[in-house]
TORBA-49683 format. One line per 10 residues: number of its first residue (from 1); their letters; for each residue y, z, x of C-alpha. Coordinates in Angstrom, 1 decimal. Example, Ala and Ser with C-alpha at 12.3 -4.5 7.8 and 13.67 -1.06 7.14 Angstrom:
2
1) as) -4.5,7.8,12.3  -1.1,7.1,13.7;
END
This chain:
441
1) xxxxxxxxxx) -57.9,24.8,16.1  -54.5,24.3,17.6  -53.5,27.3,19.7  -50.5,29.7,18.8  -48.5,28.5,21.9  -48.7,24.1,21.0  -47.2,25.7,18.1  -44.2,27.1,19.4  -44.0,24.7,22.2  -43.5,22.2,18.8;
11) xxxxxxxxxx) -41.3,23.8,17.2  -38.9,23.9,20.2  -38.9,20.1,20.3  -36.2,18.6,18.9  -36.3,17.2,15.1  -35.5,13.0,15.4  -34.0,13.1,12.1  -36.5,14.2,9.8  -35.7,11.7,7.0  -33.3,10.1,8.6;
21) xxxxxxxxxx) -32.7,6.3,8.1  -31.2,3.5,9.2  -29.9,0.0,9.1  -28.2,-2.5,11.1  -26.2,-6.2,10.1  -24.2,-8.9,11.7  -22.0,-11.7,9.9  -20.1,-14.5,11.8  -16.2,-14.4,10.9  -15.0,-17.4,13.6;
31) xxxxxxxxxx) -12.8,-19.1,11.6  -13.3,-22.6,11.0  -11.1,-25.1,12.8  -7.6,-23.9,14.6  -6.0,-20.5,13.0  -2.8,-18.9,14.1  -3.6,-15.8,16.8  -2.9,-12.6,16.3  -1.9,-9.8,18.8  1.4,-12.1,20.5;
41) xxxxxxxxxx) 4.3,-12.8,19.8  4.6,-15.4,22.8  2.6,-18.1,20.8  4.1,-21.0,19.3  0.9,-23.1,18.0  -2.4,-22.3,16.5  -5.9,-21.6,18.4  -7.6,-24.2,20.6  -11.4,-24.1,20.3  -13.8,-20.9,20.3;
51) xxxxxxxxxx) -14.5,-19.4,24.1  -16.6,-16.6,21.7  -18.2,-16.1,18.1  -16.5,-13.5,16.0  -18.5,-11.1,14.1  -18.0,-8.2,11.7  -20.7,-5.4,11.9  -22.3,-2.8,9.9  -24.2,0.6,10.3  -25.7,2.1,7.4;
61) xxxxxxxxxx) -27.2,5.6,7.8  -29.3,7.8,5.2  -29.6,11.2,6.8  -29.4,13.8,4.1  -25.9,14.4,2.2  -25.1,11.0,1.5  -25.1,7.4,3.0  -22.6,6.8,5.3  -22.1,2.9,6.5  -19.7,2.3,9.5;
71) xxxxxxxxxx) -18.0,-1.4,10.0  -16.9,-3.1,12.8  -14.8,-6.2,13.5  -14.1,-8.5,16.2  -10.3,-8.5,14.9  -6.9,-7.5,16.0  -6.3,-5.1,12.8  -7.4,-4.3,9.0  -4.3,-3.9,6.6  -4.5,-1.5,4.1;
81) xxxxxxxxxx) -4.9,-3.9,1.7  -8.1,-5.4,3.1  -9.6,-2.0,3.9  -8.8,-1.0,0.3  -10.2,-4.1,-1.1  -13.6,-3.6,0.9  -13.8,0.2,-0.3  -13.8,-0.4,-3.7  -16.2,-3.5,-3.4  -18.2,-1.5,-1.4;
91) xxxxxxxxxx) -18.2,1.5,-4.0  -18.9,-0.7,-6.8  -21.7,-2.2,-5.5  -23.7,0.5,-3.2  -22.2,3.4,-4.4  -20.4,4.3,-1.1  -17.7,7.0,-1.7  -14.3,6.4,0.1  -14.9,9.4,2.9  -18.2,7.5,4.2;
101) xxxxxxxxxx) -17.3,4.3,4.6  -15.4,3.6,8.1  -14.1,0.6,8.7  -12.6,0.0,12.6  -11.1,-3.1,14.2  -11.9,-3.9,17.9  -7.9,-5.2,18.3  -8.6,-8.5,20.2  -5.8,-10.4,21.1  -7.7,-13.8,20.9;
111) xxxxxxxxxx) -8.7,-13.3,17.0  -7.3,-14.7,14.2  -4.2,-13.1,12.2  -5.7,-10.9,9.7  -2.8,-11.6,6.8  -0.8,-9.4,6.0  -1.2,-7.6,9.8  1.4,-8.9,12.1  2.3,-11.5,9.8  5.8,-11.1,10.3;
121) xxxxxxxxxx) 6.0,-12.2,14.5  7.2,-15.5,13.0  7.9,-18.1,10.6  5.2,-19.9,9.6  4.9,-23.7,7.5  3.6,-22.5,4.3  0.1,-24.2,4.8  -0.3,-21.6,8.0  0.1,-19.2,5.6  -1.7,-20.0,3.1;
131) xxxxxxxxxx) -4.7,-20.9,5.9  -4.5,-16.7,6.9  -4.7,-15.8,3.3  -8.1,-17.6,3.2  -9.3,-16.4,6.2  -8.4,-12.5,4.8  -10.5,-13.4,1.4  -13.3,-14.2,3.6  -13.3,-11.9,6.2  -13.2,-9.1,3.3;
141) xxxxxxxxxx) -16.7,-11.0,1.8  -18.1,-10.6,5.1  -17.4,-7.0,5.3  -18.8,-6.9,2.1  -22.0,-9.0,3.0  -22.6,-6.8,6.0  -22.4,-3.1,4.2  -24.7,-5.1,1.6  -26.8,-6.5,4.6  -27.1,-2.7,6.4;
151) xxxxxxxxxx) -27.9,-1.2,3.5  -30.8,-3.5,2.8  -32.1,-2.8,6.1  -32.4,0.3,5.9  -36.0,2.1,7.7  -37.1,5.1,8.9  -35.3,5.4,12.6  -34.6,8.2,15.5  -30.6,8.1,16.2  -29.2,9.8,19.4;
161) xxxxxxxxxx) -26.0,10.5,21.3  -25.0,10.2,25.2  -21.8,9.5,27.1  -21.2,7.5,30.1  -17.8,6.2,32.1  -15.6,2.9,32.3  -13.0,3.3,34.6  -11.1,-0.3,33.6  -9.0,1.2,31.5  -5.1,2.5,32.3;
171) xxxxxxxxxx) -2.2,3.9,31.0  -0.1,1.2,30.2  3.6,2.9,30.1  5.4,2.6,33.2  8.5,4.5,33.6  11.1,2.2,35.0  14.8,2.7,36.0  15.7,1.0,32.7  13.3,3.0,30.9  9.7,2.7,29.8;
181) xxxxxxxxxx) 8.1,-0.8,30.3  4.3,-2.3,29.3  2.9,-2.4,32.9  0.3,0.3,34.9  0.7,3.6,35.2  -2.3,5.1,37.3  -1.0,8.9,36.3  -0.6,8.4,32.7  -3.3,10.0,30.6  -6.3,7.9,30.3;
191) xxxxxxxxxx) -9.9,9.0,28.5  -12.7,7.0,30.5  -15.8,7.8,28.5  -18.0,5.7,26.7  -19.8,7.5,23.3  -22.8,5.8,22.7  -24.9,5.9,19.7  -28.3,4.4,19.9  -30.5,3.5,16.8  -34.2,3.0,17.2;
201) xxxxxxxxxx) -37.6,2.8,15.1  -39.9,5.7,14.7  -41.7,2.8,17.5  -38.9,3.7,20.1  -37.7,0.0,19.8  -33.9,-0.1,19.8  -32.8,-1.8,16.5  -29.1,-1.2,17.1  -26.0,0.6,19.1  -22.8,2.1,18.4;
211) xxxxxxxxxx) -20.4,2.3,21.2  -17.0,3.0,22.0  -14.0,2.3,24.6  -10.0,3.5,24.0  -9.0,0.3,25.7  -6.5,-2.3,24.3  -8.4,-6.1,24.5  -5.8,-7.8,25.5  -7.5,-9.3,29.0  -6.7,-12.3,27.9;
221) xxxxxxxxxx) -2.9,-12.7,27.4  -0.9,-14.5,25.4  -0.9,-18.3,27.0  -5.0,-17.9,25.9  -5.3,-19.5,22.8  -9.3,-20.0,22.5  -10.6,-17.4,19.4  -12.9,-14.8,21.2  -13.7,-11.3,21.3  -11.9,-10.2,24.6;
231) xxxxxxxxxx) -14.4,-7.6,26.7  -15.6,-5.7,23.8  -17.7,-9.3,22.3  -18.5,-9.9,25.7  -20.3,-6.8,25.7  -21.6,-6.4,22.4  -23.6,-10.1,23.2  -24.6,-8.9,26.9  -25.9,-5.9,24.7  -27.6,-8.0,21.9;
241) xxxxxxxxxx) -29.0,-10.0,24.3  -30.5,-7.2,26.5  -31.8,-5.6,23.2  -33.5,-8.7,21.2  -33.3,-8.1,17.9  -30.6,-5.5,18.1  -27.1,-5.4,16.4  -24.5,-4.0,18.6  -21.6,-2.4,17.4  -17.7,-2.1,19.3;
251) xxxxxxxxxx) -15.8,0.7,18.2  -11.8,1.1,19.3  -10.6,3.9,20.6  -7.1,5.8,21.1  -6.3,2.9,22.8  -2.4,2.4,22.0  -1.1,2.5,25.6  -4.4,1.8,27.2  -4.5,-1.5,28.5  -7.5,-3.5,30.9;
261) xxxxxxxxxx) -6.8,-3.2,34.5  -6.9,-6.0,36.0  -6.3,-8.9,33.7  -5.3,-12.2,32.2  -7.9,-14.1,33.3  -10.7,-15.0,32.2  -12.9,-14.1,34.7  -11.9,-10.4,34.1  -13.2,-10.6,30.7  -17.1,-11.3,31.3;
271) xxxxxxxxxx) -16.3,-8.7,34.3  -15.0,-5.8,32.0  -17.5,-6.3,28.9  -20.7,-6.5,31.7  -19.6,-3.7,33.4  -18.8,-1.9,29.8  -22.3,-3.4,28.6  -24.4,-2.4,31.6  -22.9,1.4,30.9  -23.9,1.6,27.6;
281) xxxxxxxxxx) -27.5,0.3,28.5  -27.7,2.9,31.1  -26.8,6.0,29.1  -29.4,4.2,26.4  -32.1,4.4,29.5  -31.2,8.2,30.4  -31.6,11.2,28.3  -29.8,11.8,24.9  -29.5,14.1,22.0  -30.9,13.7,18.9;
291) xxxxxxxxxx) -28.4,13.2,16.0  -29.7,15.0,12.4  -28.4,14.9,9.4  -26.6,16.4,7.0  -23.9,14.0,6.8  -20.3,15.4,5.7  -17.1,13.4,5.0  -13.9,14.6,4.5  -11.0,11.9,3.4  -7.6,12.9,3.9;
301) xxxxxxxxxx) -4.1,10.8,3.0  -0.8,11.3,4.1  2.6,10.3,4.6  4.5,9.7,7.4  8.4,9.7,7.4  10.1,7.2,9.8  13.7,8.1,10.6  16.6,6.7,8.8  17.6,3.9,10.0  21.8,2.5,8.6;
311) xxxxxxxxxx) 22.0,-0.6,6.5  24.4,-2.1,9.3  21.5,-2.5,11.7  19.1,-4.8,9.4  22.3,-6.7,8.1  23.4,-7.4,11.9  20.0,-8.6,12.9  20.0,-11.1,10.0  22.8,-13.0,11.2  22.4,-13.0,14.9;
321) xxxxxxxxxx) 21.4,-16.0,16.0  19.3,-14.7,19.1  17.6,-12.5,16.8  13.6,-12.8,16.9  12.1,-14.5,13.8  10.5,-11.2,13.9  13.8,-9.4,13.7  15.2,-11.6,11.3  11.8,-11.0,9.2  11.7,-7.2,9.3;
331) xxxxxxxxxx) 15.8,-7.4,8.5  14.8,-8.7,4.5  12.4,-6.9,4.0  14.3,-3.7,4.7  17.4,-5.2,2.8  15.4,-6.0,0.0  13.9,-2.3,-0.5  14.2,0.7,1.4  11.2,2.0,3.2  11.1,5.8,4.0;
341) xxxxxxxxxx) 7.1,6.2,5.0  3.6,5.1,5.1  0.4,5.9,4.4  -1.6,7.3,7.0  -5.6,7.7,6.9  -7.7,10.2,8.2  -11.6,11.0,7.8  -13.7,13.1,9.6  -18.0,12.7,9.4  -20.0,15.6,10.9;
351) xxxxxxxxxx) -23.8,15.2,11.8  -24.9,18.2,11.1  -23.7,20.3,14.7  -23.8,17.4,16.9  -21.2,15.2,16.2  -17.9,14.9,14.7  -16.4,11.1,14.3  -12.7,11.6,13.5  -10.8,8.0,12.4  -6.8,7.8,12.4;
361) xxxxxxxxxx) -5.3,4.9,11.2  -3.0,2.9,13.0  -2.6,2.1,17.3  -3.3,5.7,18.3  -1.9,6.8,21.8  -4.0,8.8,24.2  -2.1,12.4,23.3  -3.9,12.3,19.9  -7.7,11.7,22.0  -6.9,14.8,24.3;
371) xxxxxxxxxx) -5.3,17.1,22.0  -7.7,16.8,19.0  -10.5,17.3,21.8  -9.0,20.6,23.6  -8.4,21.9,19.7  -12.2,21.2,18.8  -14.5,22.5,21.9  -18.0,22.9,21.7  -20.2,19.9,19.8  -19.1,16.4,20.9;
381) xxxxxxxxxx) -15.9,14.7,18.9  -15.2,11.1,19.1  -11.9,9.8,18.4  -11.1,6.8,17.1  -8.3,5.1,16.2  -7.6,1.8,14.9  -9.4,3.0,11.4  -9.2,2.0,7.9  -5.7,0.8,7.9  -3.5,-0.7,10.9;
391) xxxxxxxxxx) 0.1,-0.3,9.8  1.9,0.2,13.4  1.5,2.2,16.6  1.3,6.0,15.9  3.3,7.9,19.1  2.5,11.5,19.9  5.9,13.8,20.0  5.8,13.2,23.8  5.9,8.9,23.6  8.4,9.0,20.6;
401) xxxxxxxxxx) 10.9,10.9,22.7  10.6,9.0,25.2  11.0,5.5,23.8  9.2,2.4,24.9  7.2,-0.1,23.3  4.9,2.4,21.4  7.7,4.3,19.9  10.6,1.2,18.9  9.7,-1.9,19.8  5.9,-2.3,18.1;
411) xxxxxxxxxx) 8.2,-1.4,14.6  9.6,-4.5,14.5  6.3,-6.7,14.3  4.6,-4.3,12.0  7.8,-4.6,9.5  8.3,-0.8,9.9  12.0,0.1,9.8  12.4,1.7,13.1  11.2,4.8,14.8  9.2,7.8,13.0;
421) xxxxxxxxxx) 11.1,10.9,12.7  10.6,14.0,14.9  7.7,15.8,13.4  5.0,12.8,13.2  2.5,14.2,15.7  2.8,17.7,13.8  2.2,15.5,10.5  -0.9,13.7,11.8  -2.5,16.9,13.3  -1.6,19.0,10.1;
431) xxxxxxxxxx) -4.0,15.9,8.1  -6.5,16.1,11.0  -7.1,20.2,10.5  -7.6,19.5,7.0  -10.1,16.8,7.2  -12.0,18.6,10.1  -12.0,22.0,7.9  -13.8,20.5,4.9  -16.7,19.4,6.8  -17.5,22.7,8.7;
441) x) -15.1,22.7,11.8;
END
């Protein structure tokens, strides 16, 4: 006979997911042979070797409402016409609606140009080209092959939440007499915490982690040209390799004027992604909080306007002979066609009360982390950026005003016509209430 008080002593434990499952997947994407590099402008030749595999990554979870899968990739950015691509393959084939499937670039500097992204840096012999159009067809079958992978992995499994601390990370915009530079600001806002997701069998074994960092991974700088993950693949494989068996998953952050600190060498890389690594495996060792299902997804797109921008400017840049090939680039495509916007993804996925994930296209700045957390107290919120579609950097009201890489300069690589307009941050958060509304917050 069990007595009355075992009974309510079980019912106060917490549920691991009744029903919940889960499935984990990893698929090389190192290019074969030398590639040209995203993430630099600086380089002039294509890569030199591998320091690091590449890999895209996938986490599928059943946990009542709907299958959710989230990817990852060892890559500097997803266009929108990849991510769209993947979407609809992924629909067709498993059934995965639009507002469950995330799909999240690490934003290494030492991967390969992920055409169209960033395409337009320089002029490139046609073969180059044509070389970064393969590598985009089969980067988007690996994506594929991993949801497909996840999906058929798929077991009964306990998921559950903790946060830890990285404190390599700094603001990046440094306010200068001749205005705002890429260098360290210790006072600029930062977000040090490290969400951590672990996935193990109904046996306790861990089978898999999600974790995330708003960090750019740019340690290595531009004269590195050997293809590698930067400190996020140094810690998913210190992670894998601590866990056997385990498939361990980076996930980007508001990391647009977040840069490692120190860095540009390569020392500092195996000394960020350890350090990031051995966090992670701590919280993993400590006490978390279950994560149950249901599952909701919200999917929201909208528009952003970029201010308008004469003519004169794009015809003077096409016949200046000191212009970038970058400038010169961005000049006829804007000649050819006016561009007034862009599309702008958001999606939000709630676990039941303890978790919301909210993804924003694009390189995110820290204002969006802070404010969407101070707006959304109470159950934990993870913000992540770098989502679904990477068209340019994304500046809060604050960083467009006051110029600097993240507001101008970043426009002309992404083949953006200049600045957005006043209003953008409004614009973003107006998309973000929406999305968080429809599932429950």
């Amino acid at each position: 006979m069990i007595r009355p008080a075992l009974l309510l002593l079980a019912a106060a434990l917490p549920v691991w997911g009744a029903g919940l499952r889960a499935g984990v997947a990893r698929v090389d994407i190192t290019p074969e042979g030398p590639i040209w590099m995203s993430g630099y402008a600086s380089r002039n030749h294509p890569s030199e070797g591998v320091r690091q595999h590449l890999y895209t990554r996938a986490l599928a979870i059943d946990a009542g409402g709907g299958r959710v899968v989230i990817v990852t990739t060892d890559v500097v950015g997803i266009p929108a016409t990849l991510a769209d691509a993947v979407a609809a393959r992924a629909r067709q084939q498993f059934g995965i609606e639009r507002a469950r499937l995330v799909l999240n670039a690490s934003h290494t500097h030492t991967g390969p140009v992920v055409w169209p992204n960033l395409s337009m840096m320089w002029d490139l012999p046609e073969a180059e080209q044509q070389k970064l159009r393969d590598y985009a067809a089969h980067l988007q079958d690996a994506m594929v092959e991993a949801i497909g992978k996840a999906i058929a992995d798929l077991a009964p499994a306990r998921l559950s939440l903790g946060f830890g601390e990285a404190g390599f990370a700094v603001n990046r915009r440094q306010y200068t007499p001749r205005g705002v530079v890429i260098g360290v600001n210790p006072d600029g806002p930062v977000d040090h915490q490290v969400p951590v997701i672990k996935v193990a069998g109904t046996d306790g074994k861990v089978r898999g982690v999600l974790f995330a960092y708003a960090c750019h991974n740019t340690t290595l700088t531009g004269e590195f040209y050997e293809l590698s993950g930067d400190y996020a693949g140094v810690a998913e494989a210190q992670l894998e390799s601590d866990y056997p068996g385990s498939v361990a998953l980076f996930m980007q952050l508001c990391a647009g004027d977040q840069n490692p600190n120190p860095r540009s060498k390569p020392e500092l890389v195996d000394q960020h992604g350890r350090a990031l690594a051995a966090e992670v495996s701590r919280v993993m060792q400590g006490t978390m909080r279950p994560l149950r299902g249901p599952v909701r997804a919200a999917w929201v797109m909208t528009r952003l306007k970029f201010a308008p921008q004469p003519r004169s400017v794009y015809e003077a840049d096409l016949v200046n002979p000191k212009a970038s090939p970058a400038l010169r680039n961005r000049a006829r495509k804007m000649l050819a066609g006016p561009v007034t916007d862009v599309a702008y993804p958001v999606q939000a996925l709630r676990f039941a009360k303890d978790l919301t994930l909210l993804t924003l296209g694009g390189e995110v700045v820290m204002d969006y982390d802070l404010r969407a957390r101070r707006e959304y107290p109470g159950e934990p919120l993870i913000v992540a950026a770098y989502s679904n579609s990477v068209m340019c950097y994304i500046p809060s009201e604050r960083v467009l005003k006051e110029g600097g890489y993240e507001a101008v300069d970043n426009l002309i690589y992404y083949g953006q016509p200049g600045p957005f307009a006043p209003g953008v941050e409004t614009d973003v958060f107006t998309a973000i209430h929406r999305a968080m509304k429809e599932v429950g917050r």
